[in-house]
MARDREN-425188 format. One record per residue (C-alpha): x, y, z; residue in three letters. Coordinates in Angstrom, 1 decimal, padded with zeros to 4 digits. Example, Ala and Ser with C-alpha at 12.3 -4.5 7.8 and 13.67 -1.06 7.14 Angstrom:
BEGIN
{r {012.3,-004.5,007.8},ALA}
{r {013.7,-001.1,007.1},SER}
# end
This chain:
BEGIN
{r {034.9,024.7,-059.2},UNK}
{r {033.4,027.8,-060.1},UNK}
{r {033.3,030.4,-063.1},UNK}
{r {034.3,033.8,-062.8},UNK}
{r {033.3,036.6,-064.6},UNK}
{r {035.0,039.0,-066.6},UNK}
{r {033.4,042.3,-068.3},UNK}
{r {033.6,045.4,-069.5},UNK}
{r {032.6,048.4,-067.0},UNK}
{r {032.1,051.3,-069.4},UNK}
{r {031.3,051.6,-073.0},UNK}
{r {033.7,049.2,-074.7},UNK}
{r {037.2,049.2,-075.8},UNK}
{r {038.2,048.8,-071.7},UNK}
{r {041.1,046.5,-072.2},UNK}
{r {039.3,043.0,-071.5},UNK}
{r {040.8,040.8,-074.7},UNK}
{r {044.9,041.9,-073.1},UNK}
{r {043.5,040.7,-069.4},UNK}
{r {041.6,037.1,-070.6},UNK}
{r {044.9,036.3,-072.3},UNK}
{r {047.5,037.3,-068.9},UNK}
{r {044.7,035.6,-066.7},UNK}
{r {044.0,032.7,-069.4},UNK}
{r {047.2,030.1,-068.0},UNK}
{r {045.3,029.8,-064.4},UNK}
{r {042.2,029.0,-066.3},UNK}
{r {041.2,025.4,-068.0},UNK}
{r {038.5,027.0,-070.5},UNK}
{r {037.6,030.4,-071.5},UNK}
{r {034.4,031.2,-072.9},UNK}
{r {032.6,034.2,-074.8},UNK}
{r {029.3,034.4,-074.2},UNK}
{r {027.6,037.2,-076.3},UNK}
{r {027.8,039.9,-078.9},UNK}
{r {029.8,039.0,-082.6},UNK}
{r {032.3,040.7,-084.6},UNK}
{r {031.1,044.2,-083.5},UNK}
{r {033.6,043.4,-080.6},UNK}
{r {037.5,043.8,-081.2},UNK}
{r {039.8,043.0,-078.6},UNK}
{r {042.7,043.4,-078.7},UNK}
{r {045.9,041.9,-077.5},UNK}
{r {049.8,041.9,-077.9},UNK}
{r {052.5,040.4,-077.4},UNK}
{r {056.2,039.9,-078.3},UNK}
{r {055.9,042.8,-079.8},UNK}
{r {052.7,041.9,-082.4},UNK}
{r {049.2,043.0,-081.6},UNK}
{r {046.4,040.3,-082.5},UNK}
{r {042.7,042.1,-083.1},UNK}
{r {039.7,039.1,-082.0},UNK}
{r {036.6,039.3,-083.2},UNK}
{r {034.5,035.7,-082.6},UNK}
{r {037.6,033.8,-081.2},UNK}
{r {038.0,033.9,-077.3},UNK}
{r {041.0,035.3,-075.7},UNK}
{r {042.4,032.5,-074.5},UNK}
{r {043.1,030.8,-077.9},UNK}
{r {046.9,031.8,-077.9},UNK}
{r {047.5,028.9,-074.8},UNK}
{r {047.9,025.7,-075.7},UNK}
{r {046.1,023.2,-073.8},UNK}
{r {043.3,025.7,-073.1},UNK}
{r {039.7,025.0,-074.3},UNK}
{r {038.2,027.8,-075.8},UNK}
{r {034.2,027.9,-076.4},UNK}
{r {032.1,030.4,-078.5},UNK}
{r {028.9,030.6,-076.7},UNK}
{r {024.9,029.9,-077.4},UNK}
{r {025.0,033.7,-076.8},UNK}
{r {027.2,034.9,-079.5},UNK}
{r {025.7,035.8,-083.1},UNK}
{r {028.7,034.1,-085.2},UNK}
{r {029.7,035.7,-089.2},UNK}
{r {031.1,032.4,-090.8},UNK}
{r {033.3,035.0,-093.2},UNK}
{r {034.7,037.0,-090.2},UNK}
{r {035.3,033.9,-088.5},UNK}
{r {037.3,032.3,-091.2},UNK}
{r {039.2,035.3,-091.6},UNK}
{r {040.3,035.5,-087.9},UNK}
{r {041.4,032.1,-088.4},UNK}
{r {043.1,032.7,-091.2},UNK}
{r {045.0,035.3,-089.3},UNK}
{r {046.0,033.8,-086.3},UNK}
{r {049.5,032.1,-087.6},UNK}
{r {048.2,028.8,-085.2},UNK}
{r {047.3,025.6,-087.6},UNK}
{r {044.5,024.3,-088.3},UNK}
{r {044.8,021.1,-086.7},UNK}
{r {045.8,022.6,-083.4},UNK}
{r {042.8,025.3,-083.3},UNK}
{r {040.6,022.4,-084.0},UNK}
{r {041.8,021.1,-080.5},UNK}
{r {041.3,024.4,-078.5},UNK}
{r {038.1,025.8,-080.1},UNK}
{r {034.9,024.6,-079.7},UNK}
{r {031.3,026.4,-081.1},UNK}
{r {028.2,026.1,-079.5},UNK}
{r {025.8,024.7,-081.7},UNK}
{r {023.1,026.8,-080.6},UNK}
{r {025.2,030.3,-081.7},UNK}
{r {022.7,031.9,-083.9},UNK}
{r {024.6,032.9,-087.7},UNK}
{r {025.0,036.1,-089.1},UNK}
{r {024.1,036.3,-092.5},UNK}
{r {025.2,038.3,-095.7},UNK}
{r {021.9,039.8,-095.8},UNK}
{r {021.7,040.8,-092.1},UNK}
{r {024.2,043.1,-092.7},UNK}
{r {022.6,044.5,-095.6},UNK}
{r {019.8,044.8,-093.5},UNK}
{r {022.0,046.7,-090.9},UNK}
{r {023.2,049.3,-093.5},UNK}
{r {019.7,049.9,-094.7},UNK}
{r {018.5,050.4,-090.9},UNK}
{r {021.3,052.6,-090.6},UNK}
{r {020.3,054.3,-093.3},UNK}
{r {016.5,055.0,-093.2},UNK}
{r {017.7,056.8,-089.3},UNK}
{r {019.2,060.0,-091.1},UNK}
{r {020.8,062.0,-088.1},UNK}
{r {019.4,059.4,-085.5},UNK}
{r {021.9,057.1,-086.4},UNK}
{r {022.6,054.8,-083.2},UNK}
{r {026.3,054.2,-084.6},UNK}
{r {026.1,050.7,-085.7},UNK}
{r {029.5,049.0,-086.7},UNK}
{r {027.0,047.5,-089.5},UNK}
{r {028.5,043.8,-089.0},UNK}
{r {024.8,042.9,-089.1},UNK}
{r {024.6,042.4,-085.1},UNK}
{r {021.3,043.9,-084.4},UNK}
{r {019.2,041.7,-087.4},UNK}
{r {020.6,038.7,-086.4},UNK}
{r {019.9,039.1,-083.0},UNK}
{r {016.0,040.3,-083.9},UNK}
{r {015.5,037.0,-085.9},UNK}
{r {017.1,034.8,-083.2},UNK}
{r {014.1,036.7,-081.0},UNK}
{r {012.0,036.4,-083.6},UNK}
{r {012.6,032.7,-083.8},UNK}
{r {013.6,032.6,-087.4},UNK}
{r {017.0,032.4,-086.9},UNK}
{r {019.5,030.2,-088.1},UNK}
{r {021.9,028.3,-085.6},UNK}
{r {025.3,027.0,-086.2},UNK}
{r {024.2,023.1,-085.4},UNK}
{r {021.8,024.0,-088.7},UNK}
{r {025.2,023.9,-091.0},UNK}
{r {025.2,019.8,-090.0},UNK}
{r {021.8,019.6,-091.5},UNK}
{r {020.5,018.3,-095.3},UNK}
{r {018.3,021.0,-095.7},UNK}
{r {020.5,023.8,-094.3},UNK}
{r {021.1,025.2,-097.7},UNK}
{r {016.9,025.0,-098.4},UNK}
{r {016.6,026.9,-094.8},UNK}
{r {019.4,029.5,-095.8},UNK}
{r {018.0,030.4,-099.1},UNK}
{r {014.4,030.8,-097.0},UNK}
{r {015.8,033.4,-094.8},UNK}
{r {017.8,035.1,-097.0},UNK}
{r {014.8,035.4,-099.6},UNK}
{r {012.6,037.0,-097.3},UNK}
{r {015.7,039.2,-096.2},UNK}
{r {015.8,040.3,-100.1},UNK}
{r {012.2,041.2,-100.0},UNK}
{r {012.4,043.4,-097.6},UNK}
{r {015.3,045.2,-098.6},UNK}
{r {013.7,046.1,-102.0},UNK}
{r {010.9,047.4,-099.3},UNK}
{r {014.1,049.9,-097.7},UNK}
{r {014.6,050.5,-101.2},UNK}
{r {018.5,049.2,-100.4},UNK}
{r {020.5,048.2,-103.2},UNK}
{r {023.7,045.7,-102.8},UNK}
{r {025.1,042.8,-104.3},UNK}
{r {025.1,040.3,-101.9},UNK}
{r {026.8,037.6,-104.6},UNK}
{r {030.2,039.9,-102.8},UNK}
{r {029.3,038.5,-099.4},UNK}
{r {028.2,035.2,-100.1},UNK}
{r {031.4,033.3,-101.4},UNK}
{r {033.5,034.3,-098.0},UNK}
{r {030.3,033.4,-096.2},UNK}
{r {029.9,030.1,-097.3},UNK}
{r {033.7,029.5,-097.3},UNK}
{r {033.2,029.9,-093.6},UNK}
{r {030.8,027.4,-093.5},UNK}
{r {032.5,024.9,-094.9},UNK}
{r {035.5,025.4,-092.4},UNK}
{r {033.6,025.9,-089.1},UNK}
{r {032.1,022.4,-090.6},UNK}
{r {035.8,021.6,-089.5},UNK}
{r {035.6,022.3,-086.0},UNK}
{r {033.6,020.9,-083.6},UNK}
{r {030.1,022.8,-083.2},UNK}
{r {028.1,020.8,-080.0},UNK}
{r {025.7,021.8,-077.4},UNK}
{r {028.5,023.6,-075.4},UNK}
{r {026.8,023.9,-072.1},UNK}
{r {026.6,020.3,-071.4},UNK}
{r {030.9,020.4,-072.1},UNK}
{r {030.9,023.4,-069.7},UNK}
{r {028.9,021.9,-066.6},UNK}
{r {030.5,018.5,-067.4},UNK}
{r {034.0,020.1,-066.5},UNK}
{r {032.8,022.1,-063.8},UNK}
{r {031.5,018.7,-062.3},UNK}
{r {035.0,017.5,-062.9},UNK}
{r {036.7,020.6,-061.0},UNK}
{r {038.0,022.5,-064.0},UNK}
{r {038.1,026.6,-063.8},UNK}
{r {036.6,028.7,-066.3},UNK}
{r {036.2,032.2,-067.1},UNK}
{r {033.7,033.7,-069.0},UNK}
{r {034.3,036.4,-071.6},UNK}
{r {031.9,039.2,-072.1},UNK}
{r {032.2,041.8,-075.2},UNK}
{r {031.3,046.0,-075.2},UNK}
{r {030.7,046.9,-071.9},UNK}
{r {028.1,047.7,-069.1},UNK}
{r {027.2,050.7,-070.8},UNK}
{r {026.5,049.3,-073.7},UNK}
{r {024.0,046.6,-072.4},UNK}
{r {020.1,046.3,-074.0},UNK}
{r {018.4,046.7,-070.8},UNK}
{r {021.1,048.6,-068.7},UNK}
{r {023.0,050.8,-071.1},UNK}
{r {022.0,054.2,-072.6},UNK}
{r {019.1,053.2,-074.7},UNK}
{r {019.0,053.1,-077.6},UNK}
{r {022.4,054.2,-078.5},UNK}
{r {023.6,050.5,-077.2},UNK}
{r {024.1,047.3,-078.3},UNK}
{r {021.8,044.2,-078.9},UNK}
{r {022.8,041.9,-076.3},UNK}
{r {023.5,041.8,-072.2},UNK}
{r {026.7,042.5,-071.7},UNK}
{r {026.3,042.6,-068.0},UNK}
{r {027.3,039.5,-065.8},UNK}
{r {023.9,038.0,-065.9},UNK}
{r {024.5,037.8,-070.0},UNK}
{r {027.1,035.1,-068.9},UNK}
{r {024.7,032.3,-067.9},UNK}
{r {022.0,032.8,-070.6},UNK}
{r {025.0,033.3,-072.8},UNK}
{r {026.6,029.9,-072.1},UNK}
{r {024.1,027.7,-070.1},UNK}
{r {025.1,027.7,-066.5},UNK}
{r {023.4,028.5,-063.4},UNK}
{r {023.7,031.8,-061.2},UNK}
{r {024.7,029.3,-058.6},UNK}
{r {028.2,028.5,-060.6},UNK}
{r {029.1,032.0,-060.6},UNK}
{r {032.3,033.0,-058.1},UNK}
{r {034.5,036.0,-058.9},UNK}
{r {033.3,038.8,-061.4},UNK}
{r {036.2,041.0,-062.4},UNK}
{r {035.3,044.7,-063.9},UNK}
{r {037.6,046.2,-066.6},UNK}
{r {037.5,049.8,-066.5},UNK}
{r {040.2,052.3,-068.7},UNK}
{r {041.8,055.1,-065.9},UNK}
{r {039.2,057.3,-068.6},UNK}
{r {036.8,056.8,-070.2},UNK}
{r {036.3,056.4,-074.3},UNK}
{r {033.2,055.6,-076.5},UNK}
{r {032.3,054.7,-080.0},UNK}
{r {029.4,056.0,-081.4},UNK}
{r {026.4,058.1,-081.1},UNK}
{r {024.9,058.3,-077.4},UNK}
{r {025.7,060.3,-074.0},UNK}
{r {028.7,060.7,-072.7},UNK}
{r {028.3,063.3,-069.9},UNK}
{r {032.6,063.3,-069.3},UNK}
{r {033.2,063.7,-073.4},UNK}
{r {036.5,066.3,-073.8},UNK}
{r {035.8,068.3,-077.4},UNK}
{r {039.2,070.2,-076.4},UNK}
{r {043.0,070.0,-076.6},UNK}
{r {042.9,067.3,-073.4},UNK}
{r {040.1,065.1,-075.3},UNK}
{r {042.8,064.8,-078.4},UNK}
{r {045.6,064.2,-076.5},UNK}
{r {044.4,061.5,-074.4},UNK}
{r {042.9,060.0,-078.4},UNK}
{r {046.9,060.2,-079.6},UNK}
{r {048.4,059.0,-076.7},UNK}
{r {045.8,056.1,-076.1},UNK}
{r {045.4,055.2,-080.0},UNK}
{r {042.0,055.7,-079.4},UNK}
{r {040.8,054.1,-082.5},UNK}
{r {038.1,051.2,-083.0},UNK}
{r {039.9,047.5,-082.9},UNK}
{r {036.4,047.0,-085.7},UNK}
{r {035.8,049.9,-087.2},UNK}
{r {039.0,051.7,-087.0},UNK}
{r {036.8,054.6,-085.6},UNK}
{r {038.2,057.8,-084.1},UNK}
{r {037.0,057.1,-079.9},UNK}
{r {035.3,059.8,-077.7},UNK}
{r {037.6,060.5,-074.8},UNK}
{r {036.9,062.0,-071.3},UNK}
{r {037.5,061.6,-067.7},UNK}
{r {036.7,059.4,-065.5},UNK}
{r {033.1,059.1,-064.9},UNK}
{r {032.4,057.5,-061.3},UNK}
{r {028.5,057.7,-061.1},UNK}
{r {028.8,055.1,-064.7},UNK}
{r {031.6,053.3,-062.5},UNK}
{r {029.4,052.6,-059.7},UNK}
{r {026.4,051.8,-061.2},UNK}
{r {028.0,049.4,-063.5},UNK}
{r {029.3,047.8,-060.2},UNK}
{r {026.0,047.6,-058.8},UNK}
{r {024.5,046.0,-061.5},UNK}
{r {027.2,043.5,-062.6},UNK}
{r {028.4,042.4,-059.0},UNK}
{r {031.7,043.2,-059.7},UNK}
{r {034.1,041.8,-056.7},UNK}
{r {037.3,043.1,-058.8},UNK}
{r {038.1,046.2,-060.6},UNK}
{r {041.2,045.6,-063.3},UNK}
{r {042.3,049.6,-063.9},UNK}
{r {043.5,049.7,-067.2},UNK}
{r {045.7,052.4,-069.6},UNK}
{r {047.1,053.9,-066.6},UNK}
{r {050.1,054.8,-068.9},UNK}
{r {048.5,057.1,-070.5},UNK}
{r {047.4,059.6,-067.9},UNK}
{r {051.1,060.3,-067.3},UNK}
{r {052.1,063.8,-068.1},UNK}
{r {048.9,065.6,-066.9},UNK}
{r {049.4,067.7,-064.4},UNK}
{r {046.2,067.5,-063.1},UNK}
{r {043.5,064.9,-063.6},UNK}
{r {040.0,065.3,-063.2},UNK}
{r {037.7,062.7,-061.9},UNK}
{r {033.5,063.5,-062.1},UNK}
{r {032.2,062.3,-058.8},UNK}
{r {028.6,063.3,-059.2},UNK}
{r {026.6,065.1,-061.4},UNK}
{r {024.9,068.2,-061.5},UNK}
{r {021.1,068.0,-063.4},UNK}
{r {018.4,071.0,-063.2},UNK}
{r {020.5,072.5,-060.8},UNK}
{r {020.9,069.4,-058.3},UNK}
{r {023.8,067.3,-057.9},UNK}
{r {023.0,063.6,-057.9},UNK}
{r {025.2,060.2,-057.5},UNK}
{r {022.4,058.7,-059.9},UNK}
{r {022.3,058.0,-064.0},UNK}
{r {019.3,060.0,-065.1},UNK}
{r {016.5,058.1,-067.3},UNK}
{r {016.1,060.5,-069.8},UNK}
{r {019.3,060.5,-071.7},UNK}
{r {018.8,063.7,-073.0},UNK}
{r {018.8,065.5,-069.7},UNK}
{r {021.1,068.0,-070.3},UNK}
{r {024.2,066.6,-067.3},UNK}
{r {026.8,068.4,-066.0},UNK}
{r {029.8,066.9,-064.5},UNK}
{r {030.9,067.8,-061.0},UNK}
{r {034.3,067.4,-060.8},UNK}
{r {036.9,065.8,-058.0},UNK}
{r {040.5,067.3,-059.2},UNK}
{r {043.6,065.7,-058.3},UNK}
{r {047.3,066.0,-058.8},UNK}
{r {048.5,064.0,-061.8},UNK}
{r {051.9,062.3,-062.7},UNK}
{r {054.8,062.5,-065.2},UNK}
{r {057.2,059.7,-064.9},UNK}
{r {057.2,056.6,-067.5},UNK}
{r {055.1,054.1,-065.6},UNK}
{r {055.5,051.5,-068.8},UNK}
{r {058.3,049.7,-067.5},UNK}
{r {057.1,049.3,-063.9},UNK}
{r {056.2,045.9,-062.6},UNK}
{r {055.1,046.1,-058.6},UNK}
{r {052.5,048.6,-057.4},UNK}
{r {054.6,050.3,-054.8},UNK}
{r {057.3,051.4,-057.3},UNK}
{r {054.2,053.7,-059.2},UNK}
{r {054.4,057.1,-058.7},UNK}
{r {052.5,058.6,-055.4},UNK}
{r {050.2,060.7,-057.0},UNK}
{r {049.2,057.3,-059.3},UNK}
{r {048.4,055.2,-056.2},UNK}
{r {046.8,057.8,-054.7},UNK}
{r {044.8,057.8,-058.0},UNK}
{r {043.8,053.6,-057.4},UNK}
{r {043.6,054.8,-054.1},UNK}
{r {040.7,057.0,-054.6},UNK}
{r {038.8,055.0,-056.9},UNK}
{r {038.7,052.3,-054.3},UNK}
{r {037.5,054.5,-051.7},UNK}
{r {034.7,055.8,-054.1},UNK}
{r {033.5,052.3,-055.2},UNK}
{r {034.5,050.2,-052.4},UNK}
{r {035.8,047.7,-054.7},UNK}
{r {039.4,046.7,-055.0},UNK}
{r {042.0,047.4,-057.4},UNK}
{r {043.5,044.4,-057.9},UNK}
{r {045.0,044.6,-061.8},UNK}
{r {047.0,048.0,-062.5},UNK}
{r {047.8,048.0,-066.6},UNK}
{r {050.9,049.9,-067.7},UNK}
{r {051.2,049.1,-071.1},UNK}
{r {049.6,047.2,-073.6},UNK}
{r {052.1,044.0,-073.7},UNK}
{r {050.8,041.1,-072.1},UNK}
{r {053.6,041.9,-069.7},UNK}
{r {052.8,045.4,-068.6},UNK}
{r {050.3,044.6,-065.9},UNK}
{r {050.9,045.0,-062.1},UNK}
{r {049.0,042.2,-059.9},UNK}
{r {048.1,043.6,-056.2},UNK}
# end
């Protein structure tokens, strides 16, 4: 058996935690393998929506095996939180949740540290969900990190209090004042329950049941355009979100890889500073925020919205090896009359298919109009009952990408997706 792949094609927020959960029963384990609680995905069903943070998607299935990967930063107080409210006991999350013991921790003063960062960059604030992401991952670079197999250790207390102290120190050096006394309590209260789970070198368990002929699918968080190397720098995240992020993230070879499924929204949104060439600042922009709840899962947020932008599409493709594309928030398009798609763009006066270094280069979007749709899509369960003018939509964004459509999301139940 293989793995397959499952990421985020644009900047976040794409739909990916309701797809791991409807594609989670033909899978044996599912498995994040980077970012932290700066990710919110989001799922519902039977009419409740569930907000993850740490936990894979999968953990709703019984009988499923759900890991938290070498490549995720892990907050002990989020973590025990999201436990908390999961309405699943104990004893039965201990079965389907497993933590790699090389995830590095997030500490109470990395996210001090975050908010002081944030702080010192006046107007060229990067838009950090201050969950100390970017800290954490500079001290597991820095080697200085601490791991979740440390909490199993005498001395981890001894190597906490060494961090943390030369944390303190440099705060005072930001000139950042907070009581971290507020943070530690939940913190440690995490520790002691991820204590009751077990935390183990998770890639031997994942190449051990790949030997055995058990499926998995990896989980990525943000999206494409979001990753470190890839995304629009700096106003990204600290991590590769991309599909090569999956096998430093969890410890597999590129040779285990199979299918790599790309989540993309029918528009696009984004959180946060950075470019975003398709950005509506108009009546259209708002409505598609109302009608979309564009909101942060994490920060609550109010989400840029535009159109479609195929240029980030297609590169994102490129890059990831995407052999899928799972169109999400269709629903929401329905009632425009006309919907707008940018095909290219133009910059200094030239129209090109390709995402410009510079990110301050002033693009403009050259547009590809096409007829839009008004009926109630949110009830419809088989592709050829959609309206015309929505399968010519898929239709065209196939043609553009040469990548299949092979998801079509109506709704945001669990239930509301169309399989081709």
């Amino acid at each position: 058996m293989k793995i397959d792949i499952l990421l985020g094609l644009q900047w976040g927020d794409e739909g990916k935690g309701k797809i791991v959960d409807a594609l989670s029963p033909d899978y044996d384990i599912i498995a994040r393998f980077q970012g932290g609680p700066n990710a919110g995905h989001s799922l519902e069903f039977n009419n409740i929506k569930h907000i993850l943070h740490l936990i894979p998607s999968g953990i709703f299935h019984p009988g499923k095996i759900n890991i938290i990967g070498n490549g995720v930063v892990l907050d002990p107080a989020v973590f025990r939180q999201e436990i908390d409210n999961l309405g699943i006991p104990l004893e039965e999350l201990t079965k389907r949740l497993v933590i790699s013991s090389r995830a590095n921790l997030i500490l109470p003063t990395h996210r001090m540290l975050d908010a002081a960062y944030e702080q010192k960059k006046g107007h060229l604030k990067i838009g950090s969900t201050l969950k100390g992401i970017g800290p954490t991952y500079t001290d597991k670079t820095s080697r200085n990190g601490l791991r979740a197999g440390d909490i199993m250790l005498k001395d981890f207390r001894q190597m906490y209090e060494g961090l943390s102290s030369g944390h303190l120190e440099l705060l005072r050096q930001l000139e950042y004042e907070s009581d971290i006394s507020k943070y530690e309590k939940d913190w440690f209260a995490g520790i002691d329950l991820l204590k009751k789970f077990r935390v183990e070198n998770t890639e031997y368990l994942i190449n051990d049941m790949l030997s055995a002929g058990r499926k998995v699918l990896a989980e990525g968080a943000q999206g494409t355009m979001l990753d470190l190397d890839f995304g629009s720098y700096p106003y990204v995240t600290s991590s590769n979100t991309i599909s090569a992020g999956a096998c430093t993230g969890l410890g597999v070879s590129p040779k285990t890889i199979d299918e790599i499924f790309g989540i993309f929204k029918a528009y696009c949104t984004r959180v946060g500073s950075g470019p975003f060439p398709t950005e509506l600042n108009d009546e259209t922009g708002e409505l598609l925020r109302k009608k979309g709840s564009e909101f942060g899962a994490t920060t609550g947020r109010p989400r840029r919205c535009g159109w479609l932008d195929l240029p980030a599409l297609r590169y994102a493709i490129m890059i990831n090896g995407v052999t899928r594309l799972f169109m999400m928030k269709s629903d929401i398009l329905s009632g425009f009359s006309t919907i707008k798609v940018c095909s290219s763009y133009r910059v200094n006066g030239q129209d090109v298919d390709q995402r410009p270094y510079d990110n301050n280069a002033a693009i403009e979007p050259v547009y590809t109009e096409l007829p839009g749709w008004q009926e109630d899509i949110t009830g419809i369960r088989k592709y050829n009952e959609l309206p015309l003018n929505l399968r010519n939509y898929v239709e065209f964004i196939e043609k553009q990408t040469g990548i299949p459509i092979t998801i079509v999301s109506v709704g945001p139940d669990r239930n509301s997706t169309i399989f081709r």
